[in-house]
C-alpha positions in Angstrom: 1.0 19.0 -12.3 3.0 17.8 -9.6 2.7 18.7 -6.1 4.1 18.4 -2.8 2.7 18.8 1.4 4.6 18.4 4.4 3.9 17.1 7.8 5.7 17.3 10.9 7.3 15.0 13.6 8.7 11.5 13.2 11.0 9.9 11.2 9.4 9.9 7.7 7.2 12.8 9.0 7.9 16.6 7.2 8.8 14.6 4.0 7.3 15.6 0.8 4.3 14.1 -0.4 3.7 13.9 -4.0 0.7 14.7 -5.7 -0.8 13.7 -9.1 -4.3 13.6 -10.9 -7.1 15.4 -9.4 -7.5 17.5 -6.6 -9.0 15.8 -3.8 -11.6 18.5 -3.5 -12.1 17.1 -7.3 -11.6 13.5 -7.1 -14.3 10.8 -6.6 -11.9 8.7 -4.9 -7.9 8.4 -3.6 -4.8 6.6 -4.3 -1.9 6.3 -1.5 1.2 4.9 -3.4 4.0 3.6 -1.3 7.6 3.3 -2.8 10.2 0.5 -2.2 13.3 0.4 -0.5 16.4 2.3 -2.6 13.1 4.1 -4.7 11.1 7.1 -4.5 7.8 9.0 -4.2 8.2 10.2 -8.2 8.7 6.4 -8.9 5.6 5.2 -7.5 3.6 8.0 -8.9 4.4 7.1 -12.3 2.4 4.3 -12.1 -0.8 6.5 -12.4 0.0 6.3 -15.7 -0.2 2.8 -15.9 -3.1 2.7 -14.1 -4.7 5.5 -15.5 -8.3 6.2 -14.4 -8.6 10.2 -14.0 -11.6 10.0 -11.5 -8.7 9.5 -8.7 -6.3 12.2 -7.1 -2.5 10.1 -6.6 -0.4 10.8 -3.3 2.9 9.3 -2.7 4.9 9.8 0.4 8.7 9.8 0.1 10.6 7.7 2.8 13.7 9.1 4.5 16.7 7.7 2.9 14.3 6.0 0.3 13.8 3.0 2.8 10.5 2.7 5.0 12.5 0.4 7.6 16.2 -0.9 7.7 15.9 -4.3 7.7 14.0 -7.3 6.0 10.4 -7.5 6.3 11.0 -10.6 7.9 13.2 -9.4 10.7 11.7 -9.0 14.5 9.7 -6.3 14.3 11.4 -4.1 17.0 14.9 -4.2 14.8 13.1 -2.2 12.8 11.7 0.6 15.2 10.9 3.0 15.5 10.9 3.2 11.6 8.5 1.2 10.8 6.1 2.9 13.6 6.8 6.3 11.6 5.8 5.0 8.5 2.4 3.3 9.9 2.0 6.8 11.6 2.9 8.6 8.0 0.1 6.6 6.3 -2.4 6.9 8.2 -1.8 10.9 8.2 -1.8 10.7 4.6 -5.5 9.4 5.0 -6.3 11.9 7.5 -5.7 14.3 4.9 -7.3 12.5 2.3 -10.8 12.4 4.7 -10.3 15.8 5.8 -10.1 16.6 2.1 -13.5 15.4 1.5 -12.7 12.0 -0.2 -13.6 9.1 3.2 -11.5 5.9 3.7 -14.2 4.1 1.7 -13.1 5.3 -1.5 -9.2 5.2 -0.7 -7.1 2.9 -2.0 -3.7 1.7 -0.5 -0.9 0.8 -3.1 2.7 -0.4 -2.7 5.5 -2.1 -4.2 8.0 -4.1 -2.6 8.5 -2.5 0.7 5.9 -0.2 0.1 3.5 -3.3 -0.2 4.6 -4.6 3.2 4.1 -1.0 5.1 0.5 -0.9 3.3 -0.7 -4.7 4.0 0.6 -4.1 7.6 -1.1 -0.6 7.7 -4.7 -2.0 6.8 -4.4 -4.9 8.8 -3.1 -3.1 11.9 -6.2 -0.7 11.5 -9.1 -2.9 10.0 -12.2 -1.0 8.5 -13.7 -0.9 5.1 -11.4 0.8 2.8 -11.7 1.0 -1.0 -8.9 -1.5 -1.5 -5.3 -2.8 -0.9 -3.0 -3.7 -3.8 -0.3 -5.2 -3.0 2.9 -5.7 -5.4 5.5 -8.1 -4.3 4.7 -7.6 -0.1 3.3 -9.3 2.5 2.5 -8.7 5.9 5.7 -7.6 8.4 7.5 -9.8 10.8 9.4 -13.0 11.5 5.9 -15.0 11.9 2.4 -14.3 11.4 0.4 -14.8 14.0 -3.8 -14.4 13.2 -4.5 -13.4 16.8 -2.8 -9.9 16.0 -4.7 -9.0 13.7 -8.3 -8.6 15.5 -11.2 -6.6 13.9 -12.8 -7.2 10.4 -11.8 -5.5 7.1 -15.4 -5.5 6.2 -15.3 -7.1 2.6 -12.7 -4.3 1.1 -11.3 -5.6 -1.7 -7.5 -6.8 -1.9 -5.1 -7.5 -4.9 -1.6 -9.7 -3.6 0.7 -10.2 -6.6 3.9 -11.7 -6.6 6.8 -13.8 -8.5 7.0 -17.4 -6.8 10.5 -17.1 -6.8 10.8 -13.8 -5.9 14.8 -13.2 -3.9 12.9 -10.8 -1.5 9.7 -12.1 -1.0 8.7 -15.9 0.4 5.8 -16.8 -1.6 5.1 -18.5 1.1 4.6 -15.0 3.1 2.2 -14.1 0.6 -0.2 -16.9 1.3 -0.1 -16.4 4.9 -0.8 -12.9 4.0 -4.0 -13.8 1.9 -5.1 -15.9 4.6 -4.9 -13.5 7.5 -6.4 -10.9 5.5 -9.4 -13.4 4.1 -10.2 -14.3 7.9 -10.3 -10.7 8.4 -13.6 -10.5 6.0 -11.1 -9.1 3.2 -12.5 -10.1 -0.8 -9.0 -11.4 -1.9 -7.5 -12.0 -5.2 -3.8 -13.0 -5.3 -2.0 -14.6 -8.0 1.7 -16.1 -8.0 3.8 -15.2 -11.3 6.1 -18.4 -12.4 9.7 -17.2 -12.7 8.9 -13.3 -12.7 11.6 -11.2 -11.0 11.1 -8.6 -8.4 8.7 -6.3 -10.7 5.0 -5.2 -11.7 3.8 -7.0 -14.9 0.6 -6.1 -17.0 -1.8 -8.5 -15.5 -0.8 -6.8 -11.8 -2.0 -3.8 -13.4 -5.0 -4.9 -15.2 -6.3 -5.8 -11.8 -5.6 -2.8 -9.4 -7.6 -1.5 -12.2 -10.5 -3.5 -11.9 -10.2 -2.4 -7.8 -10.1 0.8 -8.9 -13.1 1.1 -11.8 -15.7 -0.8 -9.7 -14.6 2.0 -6.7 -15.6 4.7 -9.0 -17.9 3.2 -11.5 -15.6 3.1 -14.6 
């Protein structure tokens, strides 16, 4: 059954945040799911049914106007404020209620598409600490440049899926590496593959191994 909560304050904040799988007072561990630009909360969710491992309670945040931030990833990061400062703040209170819920950071797992996958690879790497994993679906860390002196602090071995087309018309493949790299010197365990030709999508392979993140998290 589908659900909804509601927070207050902020852009993105008071939005509805959809809820699928177990309870979190049930659940041995926690999937945040973060929609692409022009998409929604209800479209992220359904891939819990891709992923399918019933162990895990599902949240997915919906962005105002379907968009986290205006522009490109790749723009200076203040053309996209205070947006993108909302949705950091949104995720990490999506966490907070995950915590408070009983289920800790350890066994949460971040998970976004497209702009979604930006706003969570720039969430865990803004906020380093062992988490139960970031998969990362066509996204790359946010900004014109990356620059590994922003990102102190060590991500304690937490496990980290980066897929992505090679081509992709809204992701540089080349901002995927850099991604991999930051996040590798952070102490991250990352896995990231490049897909010849693929379009802007989520193929079977992707899924097989958020899967694999998420069965060793809870045993399956």
């Amino acid at each position: 059954m589908m659900t909804s909560m509601h927070q207050a304050g902020g852009l993105h904040q008071g939005n509805p945040i959809l809820r699928v799988g177990k309870s979190l007072a049930e659940a041995q561990a926690a999937m945040v799911m973060l929609h692409g630009r022009g998409a929604s909360a209800r479209d992220i969710l359904a891939l819990s049914e891709e992923l399918h491992n019933d162990k895990f309670a599902y949240l997915a945040p919906q962005a105002t106007n379907f968009g986290w931030y205006p522009h490109s990833f790749l723009a200076p990061i203040e053309d996209n404020e205070p947006w993108l400062s909302s949705a950091l703040n949104l995720v990490a209170e999506v966490l907070n209620q995950v915590s408070e819920a009983g289920v800790p950071v350890e066994r949460a797992i971040l998970l976004g598409f497209s702009q979604g996958a930006c706003l969570a690879s720039e969430y865990v790497a803004r906020n380093p600490r062992w988490y139960g994993g970031l998969i990362a679906f066509s996204g790359g860390l946010i900004g014109p440049e990356i620059k590994m002196r922003e990102y102190p602090g060590t991500l304690e071995g937490t496990p980290v899926f980066l897929g992505c087309s090679d081509v992709d018309p809204h992701i540089p493949k080349e901002r995927v590496q850099e991604t991999v790299e930051v996040l590798r010197a952070m102490g991250a365990e990352v896995t990231a593959k490049l897909y010849a030709g693929m379009g802007h999508t989520v193929n079977r392979d992707e899924i097989e191994h958020a899967r694999e993140i998420m069965n060793k998290l809870v045993g399956g």
